[in-house]
C-alpha positions, 0 to 999 in steps of 0.5 A: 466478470474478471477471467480467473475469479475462482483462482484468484479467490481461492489463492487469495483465501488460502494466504488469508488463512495462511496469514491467520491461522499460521499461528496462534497468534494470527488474527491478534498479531494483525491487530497488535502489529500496527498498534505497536507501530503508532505508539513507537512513533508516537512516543518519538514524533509526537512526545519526542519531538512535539509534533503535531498535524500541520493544522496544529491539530492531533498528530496521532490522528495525522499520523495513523491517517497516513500510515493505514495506506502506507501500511498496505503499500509496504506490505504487498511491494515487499512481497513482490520480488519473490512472488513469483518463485513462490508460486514456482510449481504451478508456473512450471506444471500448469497453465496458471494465469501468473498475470492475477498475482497482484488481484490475489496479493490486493484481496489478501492484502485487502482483509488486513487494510480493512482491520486497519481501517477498522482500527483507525475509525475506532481511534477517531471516535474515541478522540471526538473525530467521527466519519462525514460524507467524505470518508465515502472518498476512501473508495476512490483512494483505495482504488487508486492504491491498488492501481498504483500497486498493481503496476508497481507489482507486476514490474517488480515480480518480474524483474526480481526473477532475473535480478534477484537482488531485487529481493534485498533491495526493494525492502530498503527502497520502500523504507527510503520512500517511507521516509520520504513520503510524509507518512510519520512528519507533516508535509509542511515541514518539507524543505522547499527543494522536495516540496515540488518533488513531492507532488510527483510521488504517487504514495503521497496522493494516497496518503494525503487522500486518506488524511482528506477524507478522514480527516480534513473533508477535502475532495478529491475533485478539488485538485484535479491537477494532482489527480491528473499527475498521479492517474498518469503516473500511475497508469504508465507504471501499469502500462509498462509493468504489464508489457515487462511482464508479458515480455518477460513471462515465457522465461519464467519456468526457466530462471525458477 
């Protein structure tokens, strides 16, 4: 059993309800927000720019693949600077195992990426694109995600103490990596010089994955030379995240 369940289940559950009963538009908000996403880049990529996926194919269906991950990623990195200082009273008063944050922030994230999901197997059916045995891979990815979430938060959450600019600068690195992760332009259009950089950025792996699974039917175990790089990648920025913060952790109640 993980240690601290009932503290990470309980905070999970108290941003959920935050999240959703906050207003009176919490719950339909959490629908609309994406829906209005894909049809602003929709309208520009797809009958702007004419593109389509890099088989020819749907370029809505490319696009909302990738951005159901992207989605999820941008969402908890852009909460992560200031994690910490929001939960400043329990860090201060009681033992509270500042170490979970990243599990409670994953399962409030969590419920959000399913209504994405739910949304996205909605819109492949309408476009005569049902589920195959390979979604069964989406399990795989979304674990990948929240390893490589996990790591990247428990860096950022601690360094952003100490250099609180982070809390403006992360934002704008996350929309620079956006751009650069073939999110809303298929990754054939990239220039040869970034195509090489590309299979060292993790985001990709997980954005082409959920493309694979949904969409492609294209395994995993199938590449596993990009397996392996993004499982060491990924594993390091969780090996270095979780000493920087343990380090970092008995000067928190301080610089609160």
């Amino acid at each position: 059993m993980i240690p601290h369940w009932p503290i990470i289940r309980a905070m999970a559950w108290r941003q959920i309800a935050t999240r959703y009963t906050g207003s009176g538009f919490g719950v339909a908000w959490e629908a609309l927000h994406p829906l209005l996403l894909i049809g602003v880049y929709y309208m520009v990529f797809a009958q702007g720019l004419k593109l389509t996926g890099p088989d020819g194919g749907s370029y809505l269906l490319y696009f909302i693949c990738g951005m159901t991950p992207w989605m999820m990623m941008s969402q908890l990195l852009t909460q992560a600077p200031s994690s910490i200082r929001h939960q400043g009273s329990l860090v201060r008063k009681t033992p509270f195992p500042i170490a979970t944050l990243p599990f409670i922030h994953l399962l409030a994230g969590g419920v959000s990426h399913l209504l994405m999901l739910g949304l996205v197997i909605l819109m492949l059916a309408l476009l005569d694109a049902p589920l195959s045995l390979s979604s069964l891979q989406l399990l795989y990815y979304f674990a990948a995600l929240c390893a490589l979430l996990i790591g990247l938060f428990w860096l950022i959450s601690a360094l952003s103490l100490f250099f609180r600019d982070l809390e403006q600068i992360v934002p704008v690195l996350v929309n620079i990596v956006f751009w650069l992760t073939p999110v809303v332009w298929p990754a054939n259009l990239a220039p040869e010089a970034l195509r090489g950089a590309l299979a060292y950025n993790p985001a990709f792996y997980i954005v082409e994955g959920y493309r694979n699974a949904l969409l492609y039917e294209r395994g995993f175990w199938n590449e596993p030379q990009a397996a392996l790089r993004f499982w060491l990648i990924t594993l390091l920025l969780m090996a270095v995240g979780y000493w920087i913060f343990k380090r970092l952790q008995p000067h928190f109640a301080d610089v609160i």
